[in-house]
N, C-alpha and C positions, 0 to 999 in steps of 0.2 A: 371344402365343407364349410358352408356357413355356421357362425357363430350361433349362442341361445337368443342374442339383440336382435339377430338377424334375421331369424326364422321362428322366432317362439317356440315355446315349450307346449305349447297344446295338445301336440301328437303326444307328447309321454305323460300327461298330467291324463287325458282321456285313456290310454292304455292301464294306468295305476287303477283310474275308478271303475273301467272294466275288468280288472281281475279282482277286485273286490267283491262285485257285483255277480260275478264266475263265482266267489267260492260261496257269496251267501245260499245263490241256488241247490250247489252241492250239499251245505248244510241240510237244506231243507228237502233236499229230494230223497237224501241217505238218510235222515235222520239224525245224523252224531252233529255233535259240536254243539254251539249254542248261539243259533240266528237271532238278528239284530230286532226280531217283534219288538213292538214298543219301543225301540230306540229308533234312534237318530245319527246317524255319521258323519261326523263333520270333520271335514279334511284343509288344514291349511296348508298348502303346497310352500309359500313363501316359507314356512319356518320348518315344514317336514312335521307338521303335527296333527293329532288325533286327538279327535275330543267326542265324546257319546254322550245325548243328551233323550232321556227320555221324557216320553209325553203319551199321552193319553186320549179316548174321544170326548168331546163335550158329549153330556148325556143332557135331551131337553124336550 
């Protein structure tokens, strides 16, 4: 089995932001929970962290 040097992490880093992106749908297609509108997901893989930043449209 190759090493993470060896073969990169991109298979599991793309798997992580697809079951995110799986549950936002569910949110949104059930109704329950509380989908990311107006936010922003910001995922640092290097440190395993999460940060939400919200934003808004220019109006002009």
């Amino acid at each position: 089995m190759p090493s993470c040097a060896e073969a990169g992490i991109v298979g599991a880093l793309t798997g992580v932001m697809g079951t995110l992106e799986a549950m936002e749908v569910v949110k949104l297609v059930t109704g329950i929970g509380e989908p990311l509108t107006g936010r922003l997901l910001l995922y640092d893989a290097l440190a395993a962290r999460f940060e939400t930043v919200k934003y808004r449209r220019r109006t002009g």
